[in-house]
N, C-alpha and C positions, 0 to 999 in steps of 0.2 A: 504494500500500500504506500508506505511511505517514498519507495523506490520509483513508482510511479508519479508518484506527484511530483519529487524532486527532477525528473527527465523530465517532465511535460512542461516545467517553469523553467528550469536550467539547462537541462539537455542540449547538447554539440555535440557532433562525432569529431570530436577531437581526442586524444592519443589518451588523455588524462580521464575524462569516462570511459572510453573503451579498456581502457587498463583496471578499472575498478569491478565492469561489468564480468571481465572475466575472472578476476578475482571473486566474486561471488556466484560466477555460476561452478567452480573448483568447489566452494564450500554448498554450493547445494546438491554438486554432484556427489561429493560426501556423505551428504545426509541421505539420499535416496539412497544409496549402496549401503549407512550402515544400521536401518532399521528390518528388523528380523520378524520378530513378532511385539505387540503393544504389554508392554511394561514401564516401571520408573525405570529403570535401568537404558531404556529407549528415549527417555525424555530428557535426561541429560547430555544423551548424543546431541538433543534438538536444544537444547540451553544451550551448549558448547557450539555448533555452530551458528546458531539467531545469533548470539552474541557477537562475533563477529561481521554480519552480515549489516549488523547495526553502527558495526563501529566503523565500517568502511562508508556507510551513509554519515558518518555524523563528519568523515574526513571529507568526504566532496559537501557539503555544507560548509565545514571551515574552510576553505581553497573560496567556494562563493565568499562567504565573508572576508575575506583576504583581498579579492581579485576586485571586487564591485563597489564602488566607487557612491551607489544610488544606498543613499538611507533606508530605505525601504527593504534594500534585499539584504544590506546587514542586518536589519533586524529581524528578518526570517530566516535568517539563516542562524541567529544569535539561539533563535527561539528553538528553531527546530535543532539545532545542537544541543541544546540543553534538554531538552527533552529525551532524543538518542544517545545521549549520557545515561540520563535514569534507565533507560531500557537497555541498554548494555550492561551496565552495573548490576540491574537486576536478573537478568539472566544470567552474570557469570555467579551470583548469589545462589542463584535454582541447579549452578551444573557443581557450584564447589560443595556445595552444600546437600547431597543426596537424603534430603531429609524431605516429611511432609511440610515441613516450613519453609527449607529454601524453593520448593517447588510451589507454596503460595505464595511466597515474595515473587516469584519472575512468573506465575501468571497475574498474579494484580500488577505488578509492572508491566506487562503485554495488557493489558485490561485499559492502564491509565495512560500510556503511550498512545493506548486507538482514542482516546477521550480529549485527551491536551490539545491535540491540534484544532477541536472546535474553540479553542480560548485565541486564537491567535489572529482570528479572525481583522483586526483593528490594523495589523500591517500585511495579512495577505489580502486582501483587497484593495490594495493599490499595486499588488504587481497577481493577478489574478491566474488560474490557472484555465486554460483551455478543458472547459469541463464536456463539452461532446466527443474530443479526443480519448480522455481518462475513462471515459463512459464506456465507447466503442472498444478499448485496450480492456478494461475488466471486465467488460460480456465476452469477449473473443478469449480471453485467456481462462474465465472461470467455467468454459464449457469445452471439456473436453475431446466432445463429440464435436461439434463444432471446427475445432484447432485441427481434431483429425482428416475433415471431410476437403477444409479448405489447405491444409498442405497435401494431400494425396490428389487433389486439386492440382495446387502446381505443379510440382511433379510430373503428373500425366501429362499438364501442359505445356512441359518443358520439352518432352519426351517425343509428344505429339508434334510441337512445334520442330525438333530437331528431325525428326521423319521427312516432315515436308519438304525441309530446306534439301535433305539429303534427295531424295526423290527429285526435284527439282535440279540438281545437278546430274543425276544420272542420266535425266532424258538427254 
């Protein structure tokens, strides 16, 4: 969620998000490989990498803060750091911590991380996000049938498309 919003306001394919991007899809390639069956023992795999997945968001936030010059986006970027501090902090709490407690600390910090960002409202509405983008990015990714239909889609289409051109040189 948060990753998403940050690309939709900040996002450039420049060397410095692309280098982040792939750092977190390492750590989510991680995660998908190292869950077995549903236990606590599984959910501190998912502490241990959220946590970092947060801290690499909260380092392209401070790079915006750094780089930008407009009042406005330091102070969204101030906010939303501070914010992916608490939620970093609290999930390495949930992974150091294999207890029923460290594991209610880093869900009520996943809980109050999705909540903060409605308070910030006062400086994200001066540098606003493209909300039919975010829209169209979280229907297409939260349906997986969907995701499937239209990449076996291109694919074909790629496939299809290379046919013709071949065929068209042969004649």
């Amino acid at each position: 969620m948060f990753q998403s919003v940050f690309t939709n306001r900040y996002g450039s394919s420049n060397w410095t998000d692309i280098t982040f991007y792939f750092i977190d899809m390492i750590t989510l390639l991680y995660v998908s490989n190292s869950f077995t069956n549903t236990s606590s023992k599984d959910l501190t795999t998912f502490f241990l990498a959220a946590s970092p997945l947060s801290f690499t968001l909260f380092l392209q936030y401070l790079i915006v803060f750094f780089k930008s010059s407009n009042s406005n986006d330091k102070n969204i970027a101030k906010s939303f750091c501070s914010i992916l501090t608490f939620r970093t902090l609290t999930l390495l709490v949930g992974d150091l911590f294999n207890t029923s407690l460290g594991r209610l600390v880093a869900f009520l910090g996943i809980i109050i991380s999705w909540i903060l960002p409605s308070f910030t409202g006062k400086y994200t509405k001066k540098h606003p996000i493209i909300f039919s983008h975010l829209l169209g990015y979280a229907i297409f990714l939260s349906n997986p049938y969907l995701f499937g239909i239209v990449s076996c889609s291109a694919v074909i289409g790629v496939f299809n498309a290379g046919m013709k051109v071949r065929l068209l040189y042969q004649n």
